[in-house]
PDBQT receptor file of N, H, CA, C and O in Angstrom, charges set to zero:
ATOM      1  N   UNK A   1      -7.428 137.755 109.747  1.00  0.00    +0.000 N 
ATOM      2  CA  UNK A   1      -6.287 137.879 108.862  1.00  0.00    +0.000 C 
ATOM      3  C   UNK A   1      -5.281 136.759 109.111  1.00  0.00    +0.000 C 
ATOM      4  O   UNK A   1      -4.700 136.145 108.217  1.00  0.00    +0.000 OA
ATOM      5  N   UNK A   2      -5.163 136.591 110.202  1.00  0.00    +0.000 N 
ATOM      6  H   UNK A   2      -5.636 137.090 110.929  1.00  0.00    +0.000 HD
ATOM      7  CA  UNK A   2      -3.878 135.197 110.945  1.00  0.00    +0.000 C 
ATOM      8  C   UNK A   2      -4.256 134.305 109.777  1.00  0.00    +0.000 C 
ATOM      9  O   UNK A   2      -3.600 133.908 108.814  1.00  0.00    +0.000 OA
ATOM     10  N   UNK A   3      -6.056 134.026 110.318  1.00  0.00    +0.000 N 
ATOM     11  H   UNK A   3      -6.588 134.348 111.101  1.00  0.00    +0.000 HD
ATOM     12  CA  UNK A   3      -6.315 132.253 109.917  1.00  0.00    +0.000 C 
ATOM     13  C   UNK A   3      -6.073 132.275 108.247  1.00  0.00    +0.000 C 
ATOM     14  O   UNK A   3      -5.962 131.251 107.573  1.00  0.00    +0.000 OA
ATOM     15  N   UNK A   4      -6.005 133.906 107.617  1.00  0.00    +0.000 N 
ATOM     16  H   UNK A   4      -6.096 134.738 108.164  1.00  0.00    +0.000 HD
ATOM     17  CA  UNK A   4      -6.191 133.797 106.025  1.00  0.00    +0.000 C 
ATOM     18  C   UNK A   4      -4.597 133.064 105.658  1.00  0.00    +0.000 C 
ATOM     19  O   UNK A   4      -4.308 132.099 104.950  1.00  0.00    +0.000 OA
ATOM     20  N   UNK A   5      -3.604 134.161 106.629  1.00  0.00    +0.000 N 
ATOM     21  H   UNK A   5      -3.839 134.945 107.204  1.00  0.00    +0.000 HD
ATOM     22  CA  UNK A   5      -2.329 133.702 106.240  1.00  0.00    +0.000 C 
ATOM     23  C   UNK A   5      -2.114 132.470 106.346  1.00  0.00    +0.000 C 
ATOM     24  O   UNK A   5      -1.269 132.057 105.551  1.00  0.00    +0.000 OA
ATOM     25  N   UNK A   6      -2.640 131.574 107.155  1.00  0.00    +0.000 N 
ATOM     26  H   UNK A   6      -3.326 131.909 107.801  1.00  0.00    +0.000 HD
ATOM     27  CA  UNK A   6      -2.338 130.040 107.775  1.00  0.00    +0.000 C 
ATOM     28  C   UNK A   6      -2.954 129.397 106.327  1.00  0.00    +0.000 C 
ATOM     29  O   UNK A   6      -2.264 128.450 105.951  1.00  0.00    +0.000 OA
ATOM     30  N   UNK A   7      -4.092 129.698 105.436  1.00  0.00    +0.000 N 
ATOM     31  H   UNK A   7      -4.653 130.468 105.742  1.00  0.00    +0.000 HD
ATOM     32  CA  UNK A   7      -4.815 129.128 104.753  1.00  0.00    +0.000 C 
ATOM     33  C   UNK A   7      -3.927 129.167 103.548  1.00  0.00    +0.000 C 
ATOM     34  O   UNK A   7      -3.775 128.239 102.754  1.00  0.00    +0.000 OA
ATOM     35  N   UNK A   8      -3.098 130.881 103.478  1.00  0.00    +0.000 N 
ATOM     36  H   UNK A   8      -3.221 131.635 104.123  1.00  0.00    +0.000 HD
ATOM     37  CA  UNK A   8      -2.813 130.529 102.350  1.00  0.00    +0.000 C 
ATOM     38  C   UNK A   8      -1.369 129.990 102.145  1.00  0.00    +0.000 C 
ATOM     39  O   UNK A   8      -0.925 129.552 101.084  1.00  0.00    +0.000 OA
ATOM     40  N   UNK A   9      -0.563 130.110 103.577  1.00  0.00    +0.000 N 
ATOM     41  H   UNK A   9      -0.923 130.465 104.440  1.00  0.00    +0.000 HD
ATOM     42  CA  UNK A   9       0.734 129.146 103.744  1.00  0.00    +0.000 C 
ATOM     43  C   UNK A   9       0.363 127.589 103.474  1.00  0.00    +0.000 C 
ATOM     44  O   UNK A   9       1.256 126.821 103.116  1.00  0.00    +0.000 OA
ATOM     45  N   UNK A  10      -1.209 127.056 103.685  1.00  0.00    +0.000 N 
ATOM     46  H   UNK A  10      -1.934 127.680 103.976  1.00  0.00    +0.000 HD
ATOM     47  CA  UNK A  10      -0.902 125.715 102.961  1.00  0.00    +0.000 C 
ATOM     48  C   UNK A  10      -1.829 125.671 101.734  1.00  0.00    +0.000 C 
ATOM     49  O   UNK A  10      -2.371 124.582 101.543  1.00  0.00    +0.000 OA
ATOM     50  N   UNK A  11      -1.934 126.045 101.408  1.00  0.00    +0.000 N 
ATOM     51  H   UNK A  11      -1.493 126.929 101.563  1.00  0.00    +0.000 HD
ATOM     52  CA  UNK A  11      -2.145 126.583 100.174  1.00  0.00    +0.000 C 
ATOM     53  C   UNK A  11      -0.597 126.704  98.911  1.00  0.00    +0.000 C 
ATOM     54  O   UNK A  11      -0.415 126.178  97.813  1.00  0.00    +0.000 OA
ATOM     55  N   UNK A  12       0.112 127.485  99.608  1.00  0.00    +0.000 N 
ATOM     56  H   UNK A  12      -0.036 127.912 100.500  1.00  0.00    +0.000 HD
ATOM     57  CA  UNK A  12       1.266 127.200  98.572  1.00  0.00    +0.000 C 
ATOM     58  C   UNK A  12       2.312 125.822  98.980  1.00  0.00    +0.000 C 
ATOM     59  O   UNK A  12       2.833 125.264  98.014  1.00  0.00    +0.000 OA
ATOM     60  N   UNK A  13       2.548 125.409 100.032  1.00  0.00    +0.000 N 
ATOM     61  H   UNK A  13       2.125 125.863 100.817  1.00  0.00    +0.000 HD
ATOM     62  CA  UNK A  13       2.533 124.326 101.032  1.00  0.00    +0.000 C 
ATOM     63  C   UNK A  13       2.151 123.244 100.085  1.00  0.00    +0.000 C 
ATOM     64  O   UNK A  13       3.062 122.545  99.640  1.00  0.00    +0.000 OA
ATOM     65  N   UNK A  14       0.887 123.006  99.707  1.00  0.00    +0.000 N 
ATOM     66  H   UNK A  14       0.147 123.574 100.068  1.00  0.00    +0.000 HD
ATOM     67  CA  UNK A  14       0.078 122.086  98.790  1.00  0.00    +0.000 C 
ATOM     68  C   UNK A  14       0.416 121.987  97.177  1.00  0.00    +0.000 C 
ATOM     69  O   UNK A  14       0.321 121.031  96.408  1.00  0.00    +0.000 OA
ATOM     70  N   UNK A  15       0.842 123.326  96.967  1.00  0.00    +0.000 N 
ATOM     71  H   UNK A  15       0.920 124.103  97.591  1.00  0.00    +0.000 HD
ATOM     72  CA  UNK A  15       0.823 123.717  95.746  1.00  0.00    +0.000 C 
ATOM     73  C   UNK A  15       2.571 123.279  95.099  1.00  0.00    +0.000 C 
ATOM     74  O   UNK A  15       2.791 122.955  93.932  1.00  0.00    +0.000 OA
ATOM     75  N   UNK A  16       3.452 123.364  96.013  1.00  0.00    +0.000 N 
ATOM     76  H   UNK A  16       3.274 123.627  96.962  1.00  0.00    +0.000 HD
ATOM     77  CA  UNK A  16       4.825 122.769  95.912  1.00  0.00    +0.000 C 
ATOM     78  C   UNK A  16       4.465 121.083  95.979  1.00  0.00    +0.000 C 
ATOM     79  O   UNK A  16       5.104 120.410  95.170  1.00  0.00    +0.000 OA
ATOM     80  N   UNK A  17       3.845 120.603  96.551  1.00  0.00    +0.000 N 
ATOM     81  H   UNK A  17       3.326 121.150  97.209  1.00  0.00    +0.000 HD
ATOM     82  CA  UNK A  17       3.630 118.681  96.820  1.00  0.00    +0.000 C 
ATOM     83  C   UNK A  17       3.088 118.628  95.293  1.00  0.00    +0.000 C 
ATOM     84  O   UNK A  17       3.610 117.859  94.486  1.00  0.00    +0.000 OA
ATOM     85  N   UNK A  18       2.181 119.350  94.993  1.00  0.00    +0.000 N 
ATOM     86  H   UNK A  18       1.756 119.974  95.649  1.00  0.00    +0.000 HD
ATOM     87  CA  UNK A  18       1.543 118.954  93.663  1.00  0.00    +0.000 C 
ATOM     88  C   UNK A  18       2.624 118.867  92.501  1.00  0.00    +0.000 C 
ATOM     89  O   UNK A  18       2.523 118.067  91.571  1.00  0.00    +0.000 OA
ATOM     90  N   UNK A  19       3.893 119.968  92.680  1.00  0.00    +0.000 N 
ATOM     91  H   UNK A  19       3.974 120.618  93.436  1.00  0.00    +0.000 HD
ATOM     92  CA  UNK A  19       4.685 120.202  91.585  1.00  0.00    +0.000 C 
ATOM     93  C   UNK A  19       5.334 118.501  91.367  1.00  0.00    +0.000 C 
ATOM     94  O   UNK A  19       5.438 117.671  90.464  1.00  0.00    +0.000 OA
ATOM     95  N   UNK A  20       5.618 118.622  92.612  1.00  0.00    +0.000 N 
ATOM     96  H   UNK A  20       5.534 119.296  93.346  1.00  0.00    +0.000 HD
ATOM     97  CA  UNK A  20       6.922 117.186  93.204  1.00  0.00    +0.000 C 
ATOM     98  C   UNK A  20       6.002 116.063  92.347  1.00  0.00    +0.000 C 
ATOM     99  O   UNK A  20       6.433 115.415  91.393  1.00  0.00    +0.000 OA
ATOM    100  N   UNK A  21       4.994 116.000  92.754  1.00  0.00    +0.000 N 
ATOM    101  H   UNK A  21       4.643 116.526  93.529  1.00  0.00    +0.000 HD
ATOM    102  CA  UNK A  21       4.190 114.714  92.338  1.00  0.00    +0.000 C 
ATOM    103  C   UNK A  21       3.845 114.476  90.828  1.00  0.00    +0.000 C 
ATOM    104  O   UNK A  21       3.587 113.412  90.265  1.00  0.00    +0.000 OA
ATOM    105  N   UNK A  22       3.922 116.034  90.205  1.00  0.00    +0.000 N 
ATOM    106  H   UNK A  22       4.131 116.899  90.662  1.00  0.00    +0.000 HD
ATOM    107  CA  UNK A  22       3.908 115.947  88.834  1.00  0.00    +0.000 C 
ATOM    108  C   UNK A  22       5.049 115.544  87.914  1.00  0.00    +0.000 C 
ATOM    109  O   UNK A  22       5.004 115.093  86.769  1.00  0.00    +0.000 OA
ATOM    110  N   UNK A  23       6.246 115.862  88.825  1.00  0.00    +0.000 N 
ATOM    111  H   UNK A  23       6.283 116.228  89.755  1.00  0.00    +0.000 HD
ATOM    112  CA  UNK A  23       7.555 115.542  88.216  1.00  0.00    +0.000 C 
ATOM    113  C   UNK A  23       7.831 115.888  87.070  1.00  0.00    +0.000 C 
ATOM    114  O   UNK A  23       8.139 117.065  86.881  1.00  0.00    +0.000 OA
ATOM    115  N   UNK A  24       7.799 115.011  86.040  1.00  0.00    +0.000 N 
ATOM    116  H   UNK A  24       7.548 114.055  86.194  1.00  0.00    +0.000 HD
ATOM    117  CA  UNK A  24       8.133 115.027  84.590  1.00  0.00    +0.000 C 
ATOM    118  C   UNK A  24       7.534 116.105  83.474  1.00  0.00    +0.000 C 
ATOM    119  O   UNK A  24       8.051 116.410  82.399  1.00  0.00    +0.000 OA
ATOM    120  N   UNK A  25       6.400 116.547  83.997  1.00  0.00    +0.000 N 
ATOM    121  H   UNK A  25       5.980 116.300  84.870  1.00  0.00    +0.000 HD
ATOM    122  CA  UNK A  25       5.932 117.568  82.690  1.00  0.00    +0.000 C 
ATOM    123  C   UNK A  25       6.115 118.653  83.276  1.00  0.00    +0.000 C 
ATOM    124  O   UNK A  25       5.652 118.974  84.370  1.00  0.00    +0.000 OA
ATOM    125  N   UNK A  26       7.080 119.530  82.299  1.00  0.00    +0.000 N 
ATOM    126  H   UNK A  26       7.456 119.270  81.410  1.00  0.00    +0.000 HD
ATOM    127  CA  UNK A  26       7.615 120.360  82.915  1.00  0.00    +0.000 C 
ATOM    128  C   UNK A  26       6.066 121.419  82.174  1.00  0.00    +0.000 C 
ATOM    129  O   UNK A  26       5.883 122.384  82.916  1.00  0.00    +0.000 OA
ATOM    130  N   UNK A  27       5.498 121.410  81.510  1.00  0.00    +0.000 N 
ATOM    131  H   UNK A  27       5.646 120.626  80.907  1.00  0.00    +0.000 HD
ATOM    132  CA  UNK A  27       4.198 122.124  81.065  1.00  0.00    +0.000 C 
ATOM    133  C   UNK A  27       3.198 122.122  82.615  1.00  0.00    +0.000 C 
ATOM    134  O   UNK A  27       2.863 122.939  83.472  1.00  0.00    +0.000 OA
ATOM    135  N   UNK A  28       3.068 121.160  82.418  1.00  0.00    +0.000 N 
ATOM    136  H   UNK A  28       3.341 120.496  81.721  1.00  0.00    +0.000 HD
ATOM    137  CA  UNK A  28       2.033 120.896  84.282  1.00  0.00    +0.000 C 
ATOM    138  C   UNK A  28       2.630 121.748  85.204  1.00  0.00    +0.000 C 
ATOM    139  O   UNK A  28       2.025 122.595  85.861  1.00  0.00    +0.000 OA
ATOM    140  N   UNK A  29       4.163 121.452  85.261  1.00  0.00    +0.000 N 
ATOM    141  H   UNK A  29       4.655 120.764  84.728  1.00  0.00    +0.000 HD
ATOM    142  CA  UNK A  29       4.722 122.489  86.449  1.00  0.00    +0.000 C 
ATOM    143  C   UNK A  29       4.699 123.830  86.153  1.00  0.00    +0.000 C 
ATOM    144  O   UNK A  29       4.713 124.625  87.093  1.00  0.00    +0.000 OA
ATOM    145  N   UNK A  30       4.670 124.186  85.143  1.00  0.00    +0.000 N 
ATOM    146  H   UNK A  30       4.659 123.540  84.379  1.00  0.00    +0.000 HD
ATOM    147  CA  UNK A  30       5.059 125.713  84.672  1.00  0.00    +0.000 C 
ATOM    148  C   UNK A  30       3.532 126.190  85.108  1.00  0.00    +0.000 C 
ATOM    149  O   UNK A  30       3.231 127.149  85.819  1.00  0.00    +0.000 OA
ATOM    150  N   UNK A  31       2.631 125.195  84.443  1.00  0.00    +0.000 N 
ATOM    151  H   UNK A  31       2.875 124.416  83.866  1.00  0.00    +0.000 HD
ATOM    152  CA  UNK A  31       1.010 125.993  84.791  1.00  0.00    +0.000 C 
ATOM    153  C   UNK A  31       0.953 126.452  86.483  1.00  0.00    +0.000 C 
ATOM    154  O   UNK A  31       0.380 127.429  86.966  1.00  0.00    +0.000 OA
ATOM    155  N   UNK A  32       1.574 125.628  87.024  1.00  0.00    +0.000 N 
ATOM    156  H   UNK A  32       2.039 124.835  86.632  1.00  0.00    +0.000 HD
ATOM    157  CA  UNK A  32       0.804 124.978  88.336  1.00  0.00    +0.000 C 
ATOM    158  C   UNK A  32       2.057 126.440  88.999  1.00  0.00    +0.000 C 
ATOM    159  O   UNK A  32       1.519 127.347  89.635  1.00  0.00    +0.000 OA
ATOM    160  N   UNK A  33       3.081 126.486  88.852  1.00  0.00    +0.000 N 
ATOM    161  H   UNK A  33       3.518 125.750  88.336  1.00  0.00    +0.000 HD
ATOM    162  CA  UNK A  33       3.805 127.614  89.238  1.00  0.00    +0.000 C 
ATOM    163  C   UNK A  33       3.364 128.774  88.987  1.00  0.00    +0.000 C 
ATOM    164  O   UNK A  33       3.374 129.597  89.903  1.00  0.00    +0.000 OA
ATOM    165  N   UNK A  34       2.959 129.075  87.936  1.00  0.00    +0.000 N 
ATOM    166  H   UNK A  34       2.951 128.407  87.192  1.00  0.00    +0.000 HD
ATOM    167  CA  UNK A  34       2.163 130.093  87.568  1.00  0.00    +0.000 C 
ATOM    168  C   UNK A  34       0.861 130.435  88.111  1.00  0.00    +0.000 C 
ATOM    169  O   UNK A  34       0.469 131.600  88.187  1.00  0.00    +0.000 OA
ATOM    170  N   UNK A  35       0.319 129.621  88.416  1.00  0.00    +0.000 N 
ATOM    171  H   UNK A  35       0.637 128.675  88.355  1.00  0.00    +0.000 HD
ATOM    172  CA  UNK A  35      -1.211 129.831  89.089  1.00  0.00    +0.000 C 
ATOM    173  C   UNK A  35      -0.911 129.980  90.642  1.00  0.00    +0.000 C 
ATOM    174  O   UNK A  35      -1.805 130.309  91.422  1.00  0.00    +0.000 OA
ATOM    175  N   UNK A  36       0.456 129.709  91.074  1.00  0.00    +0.000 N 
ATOM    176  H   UNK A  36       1.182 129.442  90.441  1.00  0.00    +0.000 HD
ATOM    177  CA  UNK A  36       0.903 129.765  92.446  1.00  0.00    +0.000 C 
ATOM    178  C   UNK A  36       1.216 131.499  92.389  1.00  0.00    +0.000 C 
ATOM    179  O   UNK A  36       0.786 132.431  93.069  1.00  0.00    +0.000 OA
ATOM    180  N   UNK A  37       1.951 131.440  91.507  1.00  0.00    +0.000 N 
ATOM    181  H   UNK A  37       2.300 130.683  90.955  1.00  0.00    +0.000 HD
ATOM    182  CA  UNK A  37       2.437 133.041  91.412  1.00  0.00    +0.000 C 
ATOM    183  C   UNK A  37       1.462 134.176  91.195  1.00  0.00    +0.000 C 
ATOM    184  O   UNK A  37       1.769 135.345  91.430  1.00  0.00    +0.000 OA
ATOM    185  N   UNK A  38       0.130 133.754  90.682  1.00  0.00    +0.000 N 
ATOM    186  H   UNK A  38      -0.119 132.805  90.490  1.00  0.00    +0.000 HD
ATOM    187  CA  UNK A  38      -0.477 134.775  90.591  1.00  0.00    +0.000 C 
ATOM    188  C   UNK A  38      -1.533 135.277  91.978  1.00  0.00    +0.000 C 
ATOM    189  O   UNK A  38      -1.891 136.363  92.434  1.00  0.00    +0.000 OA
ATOM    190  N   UNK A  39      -1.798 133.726  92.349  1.00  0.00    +0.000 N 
ATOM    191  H   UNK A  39      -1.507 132.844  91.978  1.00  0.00    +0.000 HD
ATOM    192  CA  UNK A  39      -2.671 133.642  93.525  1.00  0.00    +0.000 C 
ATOM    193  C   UNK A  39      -1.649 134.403  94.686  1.00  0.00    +0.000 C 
ATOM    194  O   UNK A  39      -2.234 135.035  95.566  1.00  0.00    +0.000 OA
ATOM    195  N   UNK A  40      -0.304 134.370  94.718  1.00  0.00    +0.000 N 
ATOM    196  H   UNK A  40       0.171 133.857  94.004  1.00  0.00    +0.000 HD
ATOM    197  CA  UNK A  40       0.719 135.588  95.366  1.00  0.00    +0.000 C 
ATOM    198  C   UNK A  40       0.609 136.498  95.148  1.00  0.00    +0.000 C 
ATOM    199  O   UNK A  40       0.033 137.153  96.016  1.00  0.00    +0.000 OA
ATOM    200  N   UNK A  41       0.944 137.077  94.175  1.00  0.00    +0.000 N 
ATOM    201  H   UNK A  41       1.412 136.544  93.469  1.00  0.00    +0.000 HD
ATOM    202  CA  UNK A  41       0.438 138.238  93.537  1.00  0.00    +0.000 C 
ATOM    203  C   UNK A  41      -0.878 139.187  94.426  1.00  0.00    +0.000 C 
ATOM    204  O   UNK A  41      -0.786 140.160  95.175  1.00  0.00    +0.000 OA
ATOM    205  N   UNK A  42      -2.099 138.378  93.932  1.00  0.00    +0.000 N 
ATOM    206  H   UNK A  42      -2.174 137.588  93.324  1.00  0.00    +0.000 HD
ATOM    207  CA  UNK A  42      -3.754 138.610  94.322  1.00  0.00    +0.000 C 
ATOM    208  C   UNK A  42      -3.678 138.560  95.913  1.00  0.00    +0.000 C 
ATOM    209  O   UNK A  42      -4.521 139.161  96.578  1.00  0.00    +0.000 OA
ATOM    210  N   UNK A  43      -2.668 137.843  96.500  1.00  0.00    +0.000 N 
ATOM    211  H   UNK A  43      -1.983 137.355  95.960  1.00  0.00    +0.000 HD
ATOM    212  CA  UNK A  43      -2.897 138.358  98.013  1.00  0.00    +0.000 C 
ATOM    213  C   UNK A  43      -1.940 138.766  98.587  1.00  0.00    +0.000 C 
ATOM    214  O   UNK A  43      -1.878 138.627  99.809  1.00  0.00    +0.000 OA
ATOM    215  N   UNK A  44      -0.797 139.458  97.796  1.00  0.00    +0.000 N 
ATOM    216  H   UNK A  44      -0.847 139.571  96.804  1.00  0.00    +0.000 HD
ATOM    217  CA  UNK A  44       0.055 140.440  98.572  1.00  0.00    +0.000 C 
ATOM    218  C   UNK A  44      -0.917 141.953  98.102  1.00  0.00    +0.000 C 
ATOM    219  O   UNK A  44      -1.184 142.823  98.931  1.00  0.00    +0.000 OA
ATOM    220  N   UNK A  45      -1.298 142.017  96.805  1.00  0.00    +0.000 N 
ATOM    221  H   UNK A  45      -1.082 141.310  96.131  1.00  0.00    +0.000 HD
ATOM    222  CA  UNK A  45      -2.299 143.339  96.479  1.00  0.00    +0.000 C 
ATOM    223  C   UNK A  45      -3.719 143.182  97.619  1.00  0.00    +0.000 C 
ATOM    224  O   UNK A  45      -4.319 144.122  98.140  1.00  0.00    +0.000 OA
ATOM    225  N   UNK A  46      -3.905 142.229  97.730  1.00  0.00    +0.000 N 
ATOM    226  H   UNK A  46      -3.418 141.465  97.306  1.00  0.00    +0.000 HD
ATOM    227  CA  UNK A  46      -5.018 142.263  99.232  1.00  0.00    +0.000 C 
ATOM    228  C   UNK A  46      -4.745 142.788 100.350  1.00  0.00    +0.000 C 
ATOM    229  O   UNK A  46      -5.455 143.528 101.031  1.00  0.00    +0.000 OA
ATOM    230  N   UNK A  47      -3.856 142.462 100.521  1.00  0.00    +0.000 N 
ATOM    231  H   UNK A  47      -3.279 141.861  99.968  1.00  0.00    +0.000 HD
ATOM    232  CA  UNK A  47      -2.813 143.180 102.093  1.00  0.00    +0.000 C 
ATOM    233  C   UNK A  47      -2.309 144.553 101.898  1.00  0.00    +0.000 C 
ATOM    234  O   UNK A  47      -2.176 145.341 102.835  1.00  0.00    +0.000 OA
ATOM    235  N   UNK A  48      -2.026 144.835 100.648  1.00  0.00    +0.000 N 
ATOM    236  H   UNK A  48      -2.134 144.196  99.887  1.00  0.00    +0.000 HD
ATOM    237  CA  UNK A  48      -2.081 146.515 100.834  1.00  0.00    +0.000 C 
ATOM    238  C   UNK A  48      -2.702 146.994 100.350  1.00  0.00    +0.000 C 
ATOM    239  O   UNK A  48      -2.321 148.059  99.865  1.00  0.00    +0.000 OA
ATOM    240  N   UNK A  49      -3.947 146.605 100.157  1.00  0.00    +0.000 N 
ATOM    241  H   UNK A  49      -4.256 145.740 100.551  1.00  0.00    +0.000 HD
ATOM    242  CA  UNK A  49      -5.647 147.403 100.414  1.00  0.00    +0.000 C 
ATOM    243  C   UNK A  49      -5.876 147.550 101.579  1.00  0.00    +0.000 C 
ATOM    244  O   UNK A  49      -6.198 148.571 102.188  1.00  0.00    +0.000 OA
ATOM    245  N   UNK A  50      -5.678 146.275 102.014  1.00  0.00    +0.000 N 
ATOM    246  H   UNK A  50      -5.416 145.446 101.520  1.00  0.00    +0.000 HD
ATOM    247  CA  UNK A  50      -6.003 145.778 103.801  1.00  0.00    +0.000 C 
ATOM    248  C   UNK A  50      -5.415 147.265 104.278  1.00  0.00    +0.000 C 
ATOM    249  O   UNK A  50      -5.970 148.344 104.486  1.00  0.00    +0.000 OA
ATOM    250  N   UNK A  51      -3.983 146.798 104.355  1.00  0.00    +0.000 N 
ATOM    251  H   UNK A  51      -3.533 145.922 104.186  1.00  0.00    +0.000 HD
ATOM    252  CA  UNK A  51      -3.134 147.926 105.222  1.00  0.00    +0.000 C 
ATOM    253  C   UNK A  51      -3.848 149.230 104.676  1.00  0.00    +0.000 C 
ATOM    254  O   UNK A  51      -4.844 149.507 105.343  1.00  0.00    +0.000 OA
ATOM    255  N   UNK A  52      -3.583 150.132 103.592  1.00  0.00    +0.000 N 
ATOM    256  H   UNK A  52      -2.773 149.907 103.049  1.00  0.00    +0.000 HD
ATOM    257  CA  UNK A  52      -4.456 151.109 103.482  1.00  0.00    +0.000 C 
ATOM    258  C   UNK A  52      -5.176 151.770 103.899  1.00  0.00    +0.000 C 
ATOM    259  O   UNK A  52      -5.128 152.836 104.514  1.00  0.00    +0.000 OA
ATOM    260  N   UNK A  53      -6.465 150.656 103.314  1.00  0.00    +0.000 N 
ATOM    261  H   UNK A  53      -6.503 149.791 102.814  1.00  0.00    +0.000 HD
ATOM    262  CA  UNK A  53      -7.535 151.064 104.274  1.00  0.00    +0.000 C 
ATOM    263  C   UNK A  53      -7.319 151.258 105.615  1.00  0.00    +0.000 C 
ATOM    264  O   UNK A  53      -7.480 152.407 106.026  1.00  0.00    +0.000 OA
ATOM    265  N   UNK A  54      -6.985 150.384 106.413  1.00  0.00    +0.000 N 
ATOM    266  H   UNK A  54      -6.854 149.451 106.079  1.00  0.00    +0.000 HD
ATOM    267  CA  UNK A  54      -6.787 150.456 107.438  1.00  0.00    +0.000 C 
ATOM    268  C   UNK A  54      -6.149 151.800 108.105  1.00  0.00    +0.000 C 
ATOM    269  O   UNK A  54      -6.631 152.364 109.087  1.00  0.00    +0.000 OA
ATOM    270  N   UNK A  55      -5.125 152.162 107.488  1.00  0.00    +0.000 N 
ATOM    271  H   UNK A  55      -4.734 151.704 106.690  1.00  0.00    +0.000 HD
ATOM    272  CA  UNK A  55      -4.738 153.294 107.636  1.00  0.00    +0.000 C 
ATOM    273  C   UNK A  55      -5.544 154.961 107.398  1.00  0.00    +0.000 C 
ATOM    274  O   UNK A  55      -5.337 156.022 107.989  1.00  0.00    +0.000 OA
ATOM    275  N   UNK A  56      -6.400 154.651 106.405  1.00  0.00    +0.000 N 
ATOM    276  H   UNK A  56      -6.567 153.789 105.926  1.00  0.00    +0.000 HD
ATOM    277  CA  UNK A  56      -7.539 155.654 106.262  1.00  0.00    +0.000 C 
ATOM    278  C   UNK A  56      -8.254 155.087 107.708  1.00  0.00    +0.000 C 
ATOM    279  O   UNK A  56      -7.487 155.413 108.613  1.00  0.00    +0.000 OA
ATOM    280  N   UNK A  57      -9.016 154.619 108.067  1.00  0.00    +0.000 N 
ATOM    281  H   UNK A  57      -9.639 154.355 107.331  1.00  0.00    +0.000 HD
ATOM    282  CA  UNK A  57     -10.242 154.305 108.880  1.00  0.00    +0.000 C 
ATOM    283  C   UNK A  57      -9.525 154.964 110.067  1.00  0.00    +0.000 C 
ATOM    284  O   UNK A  57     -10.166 155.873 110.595  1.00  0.00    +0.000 OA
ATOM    285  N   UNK A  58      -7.994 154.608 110.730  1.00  0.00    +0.000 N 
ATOM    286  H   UNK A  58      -7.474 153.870 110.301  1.00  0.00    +0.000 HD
ATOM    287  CA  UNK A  58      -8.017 154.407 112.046  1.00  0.00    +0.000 C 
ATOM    288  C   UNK A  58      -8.181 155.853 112.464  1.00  0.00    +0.000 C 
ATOM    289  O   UNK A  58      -8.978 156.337 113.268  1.00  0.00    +0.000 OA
ATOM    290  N   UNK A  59      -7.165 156.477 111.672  1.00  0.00    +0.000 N 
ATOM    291  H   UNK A  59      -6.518 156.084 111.019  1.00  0.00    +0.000 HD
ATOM    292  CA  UNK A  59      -7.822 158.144 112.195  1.00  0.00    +0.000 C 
ATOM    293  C   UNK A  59      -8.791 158.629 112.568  1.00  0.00    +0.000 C 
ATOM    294  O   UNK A  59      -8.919 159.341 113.564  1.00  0.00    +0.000 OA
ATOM    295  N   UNK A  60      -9.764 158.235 111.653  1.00  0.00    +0.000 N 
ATOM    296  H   UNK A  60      -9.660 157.656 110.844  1.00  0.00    +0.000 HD
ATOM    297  CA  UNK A  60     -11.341 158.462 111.360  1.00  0.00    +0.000 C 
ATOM    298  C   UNK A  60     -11.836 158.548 112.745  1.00  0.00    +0.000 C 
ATOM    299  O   UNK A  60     -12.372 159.467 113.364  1.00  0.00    +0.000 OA
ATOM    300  N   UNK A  61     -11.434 157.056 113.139  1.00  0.00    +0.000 N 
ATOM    301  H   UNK A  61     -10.999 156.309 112.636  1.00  0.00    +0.000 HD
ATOM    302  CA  UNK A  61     -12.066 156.409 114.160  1.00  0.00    +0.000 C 
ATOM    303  C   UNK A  61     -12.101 157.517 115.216  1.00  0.00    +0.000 C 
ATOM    304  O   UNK A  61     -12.960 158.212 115.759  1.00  0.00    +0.000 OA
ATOM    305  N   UNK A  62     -10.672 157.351 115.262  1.00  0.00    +0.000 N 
ATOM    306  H   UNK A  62      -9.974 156.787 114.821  1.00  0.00    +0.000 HD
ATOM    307  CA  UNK A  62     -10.300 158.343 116.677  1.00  0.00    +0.000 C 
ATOM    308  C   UNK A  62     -10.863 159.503 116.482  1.00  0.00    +0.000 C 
ATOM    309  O   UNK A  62     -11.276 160.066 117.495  1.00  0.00    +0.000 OA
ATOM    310  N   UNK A  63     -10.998 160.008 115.514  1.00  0.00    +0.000 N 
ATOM    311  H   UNK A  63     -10.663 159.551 114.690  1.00  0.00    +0.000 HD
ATOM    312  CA  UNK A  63     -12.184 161.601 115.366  1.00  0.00    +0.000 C 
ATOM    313  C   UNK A  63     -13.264 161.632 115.823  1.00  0.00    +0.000 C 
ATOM    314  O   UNK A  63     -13.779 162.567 116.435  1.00  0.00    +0.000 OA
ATOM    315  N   UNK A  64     -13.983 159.986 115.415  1.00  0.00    +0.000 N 
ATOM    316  H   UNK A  64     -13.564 159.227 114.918  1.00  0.00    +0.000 HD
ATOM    317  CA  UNK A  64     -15.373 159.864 115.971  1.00  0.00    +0.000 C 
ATOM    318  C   UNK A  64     -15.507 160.134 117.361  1.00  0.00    +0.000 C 
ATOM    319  O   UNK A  64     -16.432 160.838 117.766  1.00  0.00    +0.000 OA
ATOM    320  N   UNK A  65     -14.571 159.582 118.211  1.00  0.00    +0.000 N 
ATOM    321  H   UNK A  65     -13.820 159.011 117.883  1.00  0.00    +0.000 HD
ATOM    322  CA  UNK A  65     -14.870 159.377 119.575  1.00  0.00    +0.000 C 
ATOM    323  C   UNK A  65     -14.983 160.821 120.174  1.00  0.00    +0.000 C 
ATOM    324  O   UNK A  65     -15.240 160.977 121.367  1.00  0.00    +0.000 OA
TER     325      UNK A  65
């Protein structure tokens, strides 16, 4: 989970340099913000599946033993 967060901090990291470099079309930036925002979106809803689940299983676990 760490290395996902590290991947996707440059990931948006990358995704701000791209805006800068596009400068002038504010169409390019709007896409490129938008595809930032959704790919946020898609992995804050990942993390509370993650958490979730997680929260179902651990009990479990401890029952098994």
């Amino acid at each position: 989970m760490d290395v996902m967060i590290k991947y996707f901090d440059e990931l948006n990291d990358l995704g701000a340099q791209l805006v800068q470099h596009v400068g002038g079309s504010e169409d390019s930036t709007k896409t490129i913000n938008s595809q930032l925002q959704n790919c946020q979106d898609r992995w804050d809803n990942l993390v509370q599946r993650m958490e979730h689940c997680s929260k179902q299983v651990g009990p479990l676990s401890r029952a098994a033993r």
